[in-house]
C-alpha positions as CSV (number, residue, x, y, z in Angstrom):
1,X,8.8,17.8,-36.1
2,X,6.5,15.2,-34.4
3,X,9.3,13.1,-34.2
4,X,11.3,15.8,-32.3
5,X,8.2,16.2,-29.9
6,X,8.3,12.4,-29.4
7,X,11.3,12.3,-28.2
8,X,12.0,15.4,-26.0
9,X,8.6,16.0,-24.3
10,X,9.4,12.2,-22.0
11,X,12.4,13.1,-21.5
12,X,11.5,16.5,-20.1
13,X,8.7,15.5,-18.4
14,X,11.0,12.9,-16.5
15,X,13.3,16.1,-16.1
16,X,11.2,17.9,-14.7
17,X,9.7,15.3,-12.3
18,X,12.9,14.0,-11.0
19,X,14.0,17.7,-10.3
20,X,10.8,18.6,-8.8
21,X,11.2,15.3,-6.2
22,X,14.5,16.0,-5.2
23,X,13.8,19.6,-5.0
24,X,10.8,18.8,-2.1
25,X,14.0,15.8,-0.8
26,X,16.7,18.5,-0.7
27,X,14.4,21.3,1.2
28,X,14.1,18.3,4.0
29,X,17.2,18.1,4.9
30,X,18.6,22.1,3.9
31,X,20.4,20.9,0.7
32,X,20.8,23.3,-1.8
33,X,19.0,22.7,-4.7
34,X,21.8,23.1,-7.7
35,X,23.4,19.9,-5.6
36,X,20.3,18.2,-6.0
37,X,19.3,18.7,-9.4
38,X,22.9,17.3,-10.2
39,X,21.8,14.3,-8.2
40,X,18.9,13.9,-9.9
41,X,20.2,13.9,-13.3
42,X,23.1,11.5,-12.1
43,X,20.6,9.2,-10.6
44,X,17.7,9.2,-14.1
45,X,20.8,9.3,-16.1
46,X,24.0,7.0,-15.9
47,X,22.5,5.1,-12.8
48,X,19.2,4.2,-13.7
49,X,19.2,4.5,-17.7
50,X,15.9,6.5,-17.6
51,X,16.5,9.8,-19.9
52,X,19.3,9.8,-22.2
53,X,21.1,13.6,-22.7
54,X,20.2,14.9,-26.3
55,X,20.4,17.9,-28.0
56,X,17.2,18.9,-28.0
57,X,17.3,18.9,-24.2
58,X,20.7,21.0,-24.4
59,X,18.7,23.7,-26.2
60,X,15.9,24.0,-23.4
61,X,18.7,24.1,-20.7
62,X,20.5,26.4,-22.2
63,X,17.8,29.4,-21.9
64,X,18.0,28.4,-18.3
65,X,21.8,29.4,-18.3
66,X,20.6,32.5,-20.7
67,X,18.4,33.4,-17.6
68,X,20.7,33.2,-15.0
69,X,23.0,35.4,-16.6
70,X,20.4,37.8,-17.6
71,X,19.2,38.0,-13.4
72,X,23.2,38.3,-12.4
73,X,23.2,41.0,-14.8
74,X,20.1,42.7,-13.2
75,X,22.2,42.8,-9.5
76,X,25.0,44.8,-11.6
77,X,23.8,48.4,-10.8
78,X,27.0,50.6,-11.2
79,X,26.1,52.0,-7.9
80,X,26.4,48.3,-6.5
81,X,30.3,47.8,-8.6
82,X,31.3,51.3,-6.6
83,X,30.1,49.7,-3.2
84,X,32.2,46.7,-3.7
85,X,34.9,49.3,-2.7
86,X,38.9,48.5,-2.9
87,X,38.6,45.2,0.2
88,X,36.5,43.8,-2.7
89,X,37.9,43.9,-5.5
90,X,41.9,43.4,-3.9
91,X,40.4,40.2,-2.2
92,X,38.8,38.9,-5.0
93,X,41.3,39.1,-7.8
94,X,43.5,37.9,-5.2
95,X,41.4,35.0,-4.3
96,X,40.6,34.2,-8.0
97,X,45.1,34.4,-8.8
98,X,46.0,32.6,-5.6
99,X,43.1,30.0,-6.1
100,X,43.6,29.5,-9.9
101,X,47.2,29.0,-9.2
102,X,47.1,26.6,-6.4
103,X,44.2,24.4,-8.0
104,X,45.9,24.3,-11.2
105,X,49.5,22.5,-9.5
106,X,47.3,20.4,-7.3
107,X,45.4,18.9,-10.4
108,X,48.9,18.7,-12.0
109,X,50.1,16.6,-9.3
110,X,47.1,14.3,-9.5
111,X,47.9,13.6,-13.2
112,X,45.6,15.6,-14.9
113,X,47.5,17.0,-18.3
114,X,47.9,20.4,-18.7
115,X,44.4,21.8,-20.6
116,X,42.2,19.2,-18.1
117,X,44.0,21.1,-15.4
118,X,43.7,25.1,-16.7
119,X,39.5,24.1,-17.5
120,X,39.5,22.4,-13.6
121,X,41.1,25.1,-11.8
122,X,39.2,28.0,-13.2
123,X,36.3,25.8,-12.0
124,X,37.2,25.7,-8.5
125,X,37.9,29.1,-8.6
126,X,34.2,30.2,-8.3
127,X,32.0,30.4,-5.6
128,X,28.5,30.1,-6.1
129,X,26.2,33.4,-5.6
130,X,22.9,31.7,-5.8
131,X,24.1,29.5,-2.5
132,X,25.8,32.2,-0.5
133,X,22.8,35.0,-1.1
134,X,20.6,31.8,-0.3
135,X,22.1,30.6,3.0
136,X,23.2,34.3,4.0
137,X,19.6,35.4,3.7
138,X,17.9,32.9,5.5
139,X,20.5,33.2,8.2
140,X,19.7,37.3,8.6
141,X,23.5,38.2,8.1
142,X,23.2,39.2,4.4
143,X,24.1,42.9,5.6
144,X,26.6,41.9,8.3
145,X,30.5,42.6,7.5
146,X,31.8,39.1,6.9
147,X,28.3,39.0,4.6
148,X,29.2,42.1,2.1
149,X,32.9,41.7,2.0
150,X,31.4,38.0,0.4
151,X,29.2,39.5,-1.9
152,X,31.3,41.4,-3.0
153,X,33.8,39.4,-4.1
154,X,31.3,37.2,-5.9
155,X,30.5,40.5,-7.6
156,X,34.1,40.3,-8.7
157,X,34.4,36.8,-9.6
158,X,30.8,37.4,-11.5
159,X,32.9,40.1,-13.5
160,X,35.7,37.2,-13.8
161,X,33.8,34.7,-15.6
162,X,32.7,37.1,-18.1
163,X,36.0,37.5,-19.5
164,X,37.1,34.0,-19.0
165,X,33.8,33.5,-21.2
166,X,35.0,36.0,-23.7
167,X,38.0,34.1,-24.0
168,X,36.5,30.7,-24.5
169,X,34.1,32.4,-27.4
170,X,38.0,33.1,-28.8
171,X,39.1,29.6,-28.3
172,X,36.7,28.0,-29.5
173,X,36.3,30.4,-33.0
174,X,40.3,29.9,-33.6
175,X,40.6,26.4,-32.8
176,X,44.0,24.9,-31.9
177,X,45.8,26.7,-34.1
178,X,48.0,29.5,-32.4
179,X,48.1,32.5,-34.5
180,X,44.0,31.9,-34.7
181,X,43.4,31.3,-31.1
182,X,45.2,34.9,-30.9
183,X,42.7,36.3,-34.0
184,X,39.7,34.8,-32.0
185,X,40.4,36.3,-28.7
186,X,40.8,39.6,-30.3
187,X,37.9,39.2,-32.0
188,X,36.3,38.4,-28.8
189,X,37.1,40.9,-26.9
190,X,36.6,43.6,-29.8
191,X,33.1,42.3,-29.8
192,X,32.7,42.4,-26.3
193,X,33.9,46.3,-25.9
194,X,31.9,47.2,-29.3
195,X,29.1,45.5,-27.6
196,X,29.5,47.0,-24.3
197,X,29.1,50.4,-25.8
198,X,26.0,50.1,-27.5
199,X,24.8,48.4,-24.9
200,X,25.5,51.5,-22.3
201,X,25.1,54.4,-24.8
202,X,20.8,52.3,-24.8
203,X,20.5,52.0,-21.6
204,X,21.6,55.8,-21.1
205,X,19.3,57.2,-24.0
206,X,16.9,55.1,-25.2
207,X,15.7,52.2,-22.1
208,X,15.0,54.7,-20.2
209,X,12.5,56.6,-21.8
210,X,11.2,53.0,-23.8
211,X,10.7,50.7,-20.0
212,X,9.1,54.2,-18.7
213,X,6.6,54.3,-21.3
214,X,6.3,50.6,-20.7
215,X,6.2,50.7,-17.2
216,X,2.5,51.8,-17.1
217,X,1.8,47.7,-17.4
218,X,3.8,45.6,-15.4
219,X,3.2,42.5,-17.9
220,X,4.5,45.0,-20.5
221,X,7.8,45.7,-19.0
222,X,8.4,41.7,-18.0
223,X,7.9,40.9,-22.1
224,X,10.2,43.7,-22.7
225,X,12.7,42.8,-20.9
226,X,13.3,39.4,-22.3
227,X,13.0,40.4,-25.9
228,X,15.8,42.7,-24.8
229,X,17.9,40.2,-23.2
230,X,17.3,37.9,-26.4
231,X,17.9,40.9,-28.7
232,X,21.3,41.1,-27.0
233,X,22.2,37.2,-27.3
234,X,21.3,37.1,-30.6
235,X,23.7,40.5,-31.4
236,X,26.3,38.4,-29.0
237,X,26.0,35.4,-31.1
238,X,26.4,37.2,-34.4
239,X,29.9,38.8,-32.9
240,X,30.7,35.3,-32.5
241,X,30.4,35.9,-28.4
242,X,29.1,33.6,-26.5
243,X,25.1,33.8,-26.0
244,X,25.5,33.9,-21.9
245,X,27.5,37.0,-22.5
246,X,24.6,38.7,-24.5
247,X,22.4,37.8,-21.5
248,X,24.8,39.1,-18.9
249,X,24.8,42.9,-20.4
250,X,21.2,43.0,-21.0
251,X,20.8,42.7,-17.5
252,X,23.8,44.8,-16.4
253,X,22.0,47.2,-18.9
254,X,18.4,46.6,-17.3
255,X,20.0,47.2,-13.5
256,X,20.8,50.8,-14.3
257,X,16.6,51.3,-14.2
258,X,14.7,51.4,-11.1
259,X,13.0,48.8,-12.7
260,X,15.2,46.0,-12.2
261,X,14.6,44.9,-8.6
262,X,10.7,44.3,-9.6
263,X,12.4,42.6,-12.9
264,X,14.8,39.7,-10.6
265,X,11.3,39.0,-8.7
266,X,8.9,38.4,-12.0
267,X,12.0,36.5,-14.3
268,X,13.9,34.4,-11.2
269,X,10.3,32.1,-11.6
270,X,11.0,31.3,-14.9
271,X,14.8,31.1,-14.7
272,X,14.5,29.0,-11.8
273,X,12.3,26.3,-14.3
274,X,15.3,26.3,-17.4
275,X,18.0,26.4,-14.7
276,X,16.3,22.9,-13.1
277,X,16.0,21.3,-16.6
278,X,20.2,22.8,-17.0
279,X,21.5,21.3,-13.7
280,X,19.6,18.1,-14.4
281,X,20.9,17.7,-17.7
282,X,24.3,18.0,-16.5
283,X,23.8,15.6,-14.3
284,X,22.8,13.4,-17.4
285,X,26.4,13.3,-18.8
286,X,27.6,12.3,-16.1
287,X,29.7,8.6,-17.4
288,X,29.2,5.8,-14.8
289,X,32.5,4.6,-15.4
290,X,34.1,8.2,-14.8
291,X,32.5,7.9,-11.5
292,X,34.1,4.6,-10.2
293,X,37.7,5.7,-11.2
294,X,37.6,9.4,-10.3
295,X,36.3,9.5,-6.7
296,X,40.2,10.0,-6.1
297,X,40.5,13.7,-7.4
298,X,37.1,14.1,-7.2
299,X,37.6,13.5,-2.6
300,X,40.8,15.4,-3.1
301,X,39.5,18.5,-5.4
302,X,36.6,18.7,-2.8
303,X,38.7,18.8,0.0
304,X,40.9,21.4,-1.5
305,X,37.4,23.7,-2.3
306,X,36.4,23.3,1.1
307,X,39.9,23.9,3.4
308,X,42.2,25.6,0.9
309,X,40.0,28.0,-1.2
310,X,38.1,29.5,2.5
311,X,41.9,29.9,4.0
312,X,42.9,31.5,0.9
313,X,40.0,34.2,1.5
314,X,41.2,34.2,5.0
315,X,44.6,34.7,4.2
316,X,44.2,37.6,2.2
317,X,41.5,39.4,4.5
318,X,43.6,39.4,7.8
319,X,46.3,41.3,5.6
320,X,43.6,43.6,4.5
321,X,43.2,44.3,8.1
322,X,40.0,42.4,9.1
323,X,39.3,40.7,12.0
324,X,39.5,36.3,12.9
325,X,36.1,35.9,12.7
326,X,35.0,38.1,9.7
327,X,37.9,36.6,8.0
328,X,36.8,33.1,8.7
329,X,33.1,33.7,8.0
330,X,33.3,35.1,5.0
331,X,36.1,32.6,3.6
332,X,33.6,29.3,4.7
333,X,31.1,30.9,3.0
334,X,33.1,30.7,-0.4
335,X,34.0,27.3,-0.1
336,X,31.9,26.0,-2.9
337,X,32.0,26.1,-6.6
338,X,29.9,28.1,-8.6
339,X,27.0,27.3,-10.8
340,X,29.3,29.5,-13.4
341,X,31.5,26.0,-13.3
342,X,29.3,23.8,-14.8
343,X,28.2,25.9,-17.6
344,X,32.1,27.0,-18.2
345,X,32.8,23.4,-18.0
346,X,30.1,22.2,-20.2
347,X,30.9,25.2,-22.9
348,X,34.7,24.2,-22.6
349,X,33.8,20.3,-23.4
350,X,31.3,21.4,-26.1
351,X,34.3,23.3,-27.8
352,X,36.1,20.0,-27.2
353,X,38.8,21.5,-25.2
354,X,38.0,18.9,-22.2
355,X,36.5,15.4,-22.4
356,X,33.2,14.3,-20.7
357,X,34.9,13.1,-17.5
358,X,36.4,16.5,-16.6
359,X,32.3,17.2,-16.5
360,X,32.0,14.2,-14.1
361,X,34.2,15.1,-12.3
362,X,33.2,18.6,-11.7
363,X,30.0,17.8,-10.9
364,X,30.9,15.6,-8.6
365,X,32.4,18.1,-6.6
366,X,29.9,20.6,-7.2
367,X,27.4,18.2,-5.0
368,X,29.8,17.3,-2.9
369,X,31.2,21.0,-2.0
370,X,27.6,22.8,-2.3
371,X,25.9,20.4,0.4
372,X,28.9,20.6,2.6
373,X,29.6,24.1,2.9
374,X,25.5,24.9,3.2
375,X,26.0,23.2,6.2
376,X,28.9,24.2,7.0
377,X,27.8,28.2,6.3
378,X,24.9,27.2,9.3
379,X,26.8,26.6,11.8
380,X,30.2,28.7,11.5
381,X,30.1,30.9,14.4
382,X,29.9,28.3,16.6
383,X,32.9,26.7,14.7
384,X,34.9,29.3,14.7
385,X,34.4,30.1,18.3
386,X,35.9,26.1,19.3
387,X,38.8,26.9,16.9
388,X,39.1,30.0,18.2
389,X,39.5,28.8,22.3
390,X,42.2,26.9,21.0
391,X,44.5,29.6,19.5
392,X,44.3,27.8,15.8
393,X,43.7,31.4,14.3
394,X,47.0,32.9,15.6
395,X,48.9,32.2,13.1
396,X,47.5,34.6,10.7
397,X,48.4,37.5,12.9
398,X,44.8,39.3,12.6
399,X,43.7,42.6,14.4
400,X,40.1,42.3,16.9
401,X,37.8,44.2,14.7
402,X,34.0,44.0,15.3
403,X,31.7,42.8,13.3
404,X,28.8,45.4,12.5
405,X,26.2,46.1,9.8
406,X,26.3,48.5,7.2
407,X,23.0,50.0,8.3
408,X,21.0,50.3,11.0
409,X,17.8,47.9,10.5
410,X,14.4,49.3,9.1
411,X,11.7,49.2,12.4
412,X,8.7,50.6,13.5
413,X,8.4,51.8,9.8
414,X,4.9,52.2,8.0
415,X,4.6,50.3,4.6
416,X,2.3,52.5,2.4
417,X,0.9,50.1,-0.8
418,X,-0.1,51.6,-3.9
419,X,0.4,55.0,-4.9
420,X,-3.5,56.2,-5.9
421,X,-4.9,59.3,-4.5
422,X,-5.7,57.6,-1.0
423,X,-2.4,56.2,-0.6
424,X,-0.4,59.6,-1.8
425,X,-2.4,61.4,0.5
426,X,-1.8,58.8,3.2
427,X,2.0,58.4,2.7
428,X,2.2,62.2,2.9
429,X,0.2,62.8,5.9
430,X,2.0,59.9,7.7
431,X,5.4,61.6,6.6
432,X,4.6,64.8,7.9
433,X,3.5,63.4,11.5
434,X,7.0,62.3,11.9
435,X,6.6,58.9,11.0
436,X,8.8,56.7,9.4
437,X,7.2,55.5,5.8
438,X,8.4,53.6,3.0
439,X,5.7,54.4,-0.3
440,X,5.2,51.0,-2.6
441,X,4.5,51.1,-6.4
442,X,5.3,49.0,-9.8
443,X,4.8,52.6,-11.2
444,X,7.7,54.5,-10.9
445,X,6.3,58.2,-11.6
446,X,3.5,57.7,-8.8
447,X,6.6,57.0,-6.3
448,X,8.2,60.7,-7.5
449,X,7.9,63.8,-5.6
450,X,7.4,61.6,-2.3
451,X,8.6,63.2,0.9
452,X,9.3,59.5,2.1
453,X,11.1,56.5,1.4
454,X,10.0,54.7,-1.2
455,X,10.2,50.9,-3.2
456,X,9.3,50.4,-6.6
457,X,8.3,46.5,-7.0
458,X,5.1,44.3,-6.6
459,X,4.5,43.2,-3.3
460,X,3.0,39.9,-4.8
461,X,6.8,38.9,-4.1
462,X,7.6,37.6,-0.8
463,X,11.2,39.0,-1.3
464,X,9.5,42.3,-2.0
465,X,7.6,42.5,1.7
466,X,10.9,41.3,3.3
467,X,13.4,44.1,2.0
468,X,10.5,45.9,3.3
469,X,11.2,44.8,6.5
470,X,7.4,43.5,7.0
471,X,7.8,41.4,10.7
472,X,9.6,44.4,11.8
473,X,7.1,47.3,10.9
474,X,4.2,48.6,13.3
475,X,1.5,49.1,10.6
476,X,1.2,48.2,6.7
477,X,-1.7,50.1,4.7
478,X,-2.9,49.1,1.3
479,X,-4.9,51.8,-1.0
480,X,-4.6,48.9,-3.4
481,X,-8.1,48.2,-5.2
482,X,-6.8,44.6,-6.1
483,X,-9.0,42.2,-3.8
484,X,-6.6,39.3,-4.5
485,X,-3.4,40.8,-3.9
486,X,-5.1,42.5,-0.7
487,X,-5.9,39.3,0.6
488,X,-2.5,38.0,0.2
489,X,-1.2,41.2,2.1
490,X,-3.7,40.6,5.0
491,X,-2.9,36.4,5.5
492,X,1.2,37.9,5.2
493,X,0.8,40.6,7.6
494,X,-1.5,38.1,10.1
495,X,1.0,35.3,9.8
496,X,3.9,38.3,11.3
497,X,1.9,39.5,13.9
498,X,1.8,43.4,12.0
499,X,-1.5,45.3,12.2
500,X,-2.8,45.5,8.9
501,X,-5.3,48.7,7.7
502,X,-6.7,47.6,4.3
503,X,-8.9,48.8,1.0
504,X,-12.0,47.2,0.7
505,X,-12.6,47.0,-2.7
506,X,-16.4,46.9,-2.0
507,X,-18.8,45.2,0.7
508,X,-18.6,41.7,-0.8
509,X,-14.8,41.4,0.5
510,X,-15.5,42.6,4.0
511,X,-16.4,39.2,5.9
512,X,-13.4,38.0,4.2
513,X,-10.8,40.3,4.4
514,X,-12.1,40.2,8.4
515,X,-11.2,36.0,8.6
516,X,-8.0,36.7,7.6
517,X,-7.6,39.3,10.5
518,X,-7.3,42.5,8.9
519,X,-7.4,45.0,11.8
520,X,-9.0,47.8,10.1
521,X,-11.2,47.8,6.9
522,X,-10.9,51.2,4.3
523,X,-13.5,51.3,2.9
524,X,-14.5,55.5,1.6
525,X,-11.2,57.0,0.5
526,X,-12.2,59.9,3.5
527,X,-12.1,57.5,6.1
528,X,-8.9,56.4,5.9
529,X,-7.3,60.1,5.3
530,X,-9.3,60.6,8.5
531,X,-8.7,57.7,10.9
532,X,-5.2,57.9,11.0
533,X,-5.4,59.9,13.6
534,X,-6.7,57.4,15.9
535,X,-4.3,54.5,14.3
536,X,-1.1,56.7,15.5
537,X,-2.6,57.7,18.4
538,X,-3.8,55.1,20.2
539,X,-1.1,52.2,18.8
540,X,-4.2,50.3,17.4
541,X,-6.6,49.8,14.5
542,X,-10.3,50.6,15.2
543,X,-12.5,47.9,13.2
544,X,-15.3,49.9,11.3
């Protein structure tokens, strides 16, 4: 055992050094960080001869891959797979077919046998989520047109790996031998629908009423959520599935709770940790030598990701009956691989279906394709504008369409925080004035019987207090009696510009609470039921 420890706890360490430095190296210059993790690994690994890939280290990264799953499957709500709507799923089966297909005879013309080319074109074939949530986020057009037809057809592909997962668990159990590659893809997928079922008929009768009684602590329901998603994987991995599978409907499971939103916000932290030490340790078996004598389909593969996959997309949305521009926006934002390659790569090498250079080379492109498109993604409207002026888009024949959001923005909304008696009594009050208030708990049976909107999640979360739509509301209140997470809320709301009216927990906090610029202090529960008044009415917080 000490042995073991010897040997892995340098090399992590390294691991987790080298990803942390290019990490802070990639947020310089807007690289993702999946592309720089693989550069990291390439650069400790085969280039430098610093940390060797082991088993040991294959075991930590795979509960980062465990964990990614397990957060896809928390964005899986059934509510989310009707929204994806018919443009969705028709564009992304047909971008996965058309892709697939093309990627697979391009590889074959580059020399690549027939198995290297079926494991490299389903790679191409996905486009990263973690990148195109990323970049569309920071860019504000997550809810534009071009931005959910893209999600949405990474919630296809998402639903695409899993059975191209299922069928590798069947490869690999049968081996090369025909008749029991058939048996093992039936078993697969016999495991994966007897699976399936259990997992829905739990997360219809028994999660709920188990994570309700849980949710009263919010470190309770975190705990139970991974010994559910490890439950499942070890179920998955009994069935002979693979383990990522497991993962993936314990979170599709989880998502069907009002829980899972506040779940994503407490797990990504750790997920984000394993999925470093993954990407890093890919980047470990990388082979120097592969390097040297593939940069010929590895410039050619990329090329093809970049220019061939987006018109693809294109292709088929005009068709569909979308416009030039939300055609071409949302096809340049797929033009990447997916961080599902690499770990359907690595699992197709592991079952010894591909050799090490086919990970090489995937990587390669992975780095290559994430940084460029990320760029690419930044500045695509102004692209597609200079194309545009020169009549390059006529060819596909589109319709004008504009490009609107699904929604109308939330602003001039009142954020409400904690769900005691003050902040009930608040939220109500505020409702019944005609304003409009969104109510925010972890507790889920505080935010019932509301007469406003309301958010279940902990607004310790930066992501939490933007789908709030913090910059853009006129007033946020906190009933909380948490004098750390208060003073978090009042340095957030300061650093916005949005009047803040906050709970004192008692006179001690006062002074501070003031630096930080709170614009009114709470501090009997009366006086804030009573001072409202003169908050609304006056467009201003009065400083007792």
């Amino acid at each position: 055992m000490s042995s073991m420890n010897e040997q892995i706890f340098p090399a992590l360490g390294a691991v987790v050094v080298a990803a942390a430095a290019f990490a802070v190296l990639a947020r310089s210059v807007r690289l993702p960080s999946i592309a720089a993790f693989l550069f990291a690994g390439l650069l400790i690994g085969p280039l430098a001869g610093l940390v060797k890939s082991s088993h040991s280290m294959e075991l930590v990264s795979e509960l980062g891959i465990v964990l990614l799953l397990f957060i896809v499957g928390l964005e899986l709500s059934f509510e989310k797979i009707r929204d994806v709507g018919r443009v969705a799923v028709l564009a992304g089966l047909g971008q996965v077919v058309l892709t697939a297909t093309g990627a697979g005879l391009f590889c074959l013309v580059l020399g690549f046998g027939a198995q290297d080319a079926i494991v490299l074109a389903l790679a191409l074939t996905f486009s990263s989520t973690v990148v195109v949530v990323k970049v569309l986020s920071d860019k504000g057009e997550f809810d534009r047109l071009h931005g959910r037809i893209s999600v949405g057809i990474l919630l296809v592909q998402d639903i695409v790996v899993i059975v191209v997962l299922t069928v590798l668990s069947g490869l690999r159990a049968g081996g090369y031998d025909g008749m029991a590659v058939g048996v093992g893809i039936a078993k697969a997928f016999g495991g994966m629908i007897l699976l399936l079922t259990g997992v829905l008929a739990f997360s219809k009768f028994l999660l709920p009423v188990a994570f309700e009684w849980a949710a009263r602590s919010t470190a309770t329901v975190f705990i139970w959520s991974l010994f559910w998603c490890f439950a499942l994987v070890a179920v998955a991995e009994h069935l002979g599935l693979s383990v990522e599978l497991g993962a993936f409907f314990a979170g599709v499971s989880l998502a069907q709770l009002p829980y899972s939103k506040d779940l994503q916000h407490r797990i990504k932290p750790l997920m984000n940790f394993f999925v470093a030490v993954f990407f890093v340790s890919l980047g470990l078996q990388m082979s120097p030598g592969d390097i040297s004598s593939q940069w010929v389909p590895v410039a050619a593969l990329s090329l093809f990701v970049l220019i061939g996959k987006p018109l693809i997309v294109q292709f088929l949305l005009t068709r569909l009956g979308f416009g030039n521009k939300t055609s071409f926006l949302a096809g340049t934002s797929l033009g990447q691989i997916s961080e599902f390659s690499f770990i359907f790569v690595a699992l197709a090498a592991s079952a010894g279906l591909v050799g090490r250079e086919i990970i090489t080379i995937t990587g390669l492109v992975g780095i290559i394709t994430i940084a460029i498109s990320s760029y690419f993604m930044l500045s695509a409207g102004r692209v597609f504008e200079v194309l545009n002026a020169r009549g390059i888009f006529k060819i596909f024949r589109a319709k004008e369409e504009s490009d609107l959001s699904a929604s109308a923005e939330l602003s001039d909304h009142i954020i409400v925080i904690g769900m005691n008696t003050l902040g009930r009594r608040l939220a109500m009050s505020l409702t019944e004035r005609g304003e409009t208030v969104i109510a925010v708990d972890t507790d889920p049976r505080k935010l019932r019987r509301l007469p406003c909107k309301t958010h279940l999640g902990s607004v310790e979360f930066r992501d939490v207090l933007e789908e709030l739509g913090l910059p853009r509301a006129k007033l946020l209140v906190s009933a909380l009696r948490i004098e750390e997470v208060n003073d978090v809320l009042a340095y957030r709301c300061g650093i916005v510009g949005v009047p803040s009216a906050i709970h004192a927990v008692d006179l001690s906090v006062v002074d501070n609470l003031l630096e930080l610029g709170v614009s009114y202090l709470m501090l009997p529960k009366v006086d804030g039921v009573k001072l409202q008044n003169v908050i609304l009415k006056e467009r201003k917080i009065i400083v007792a």
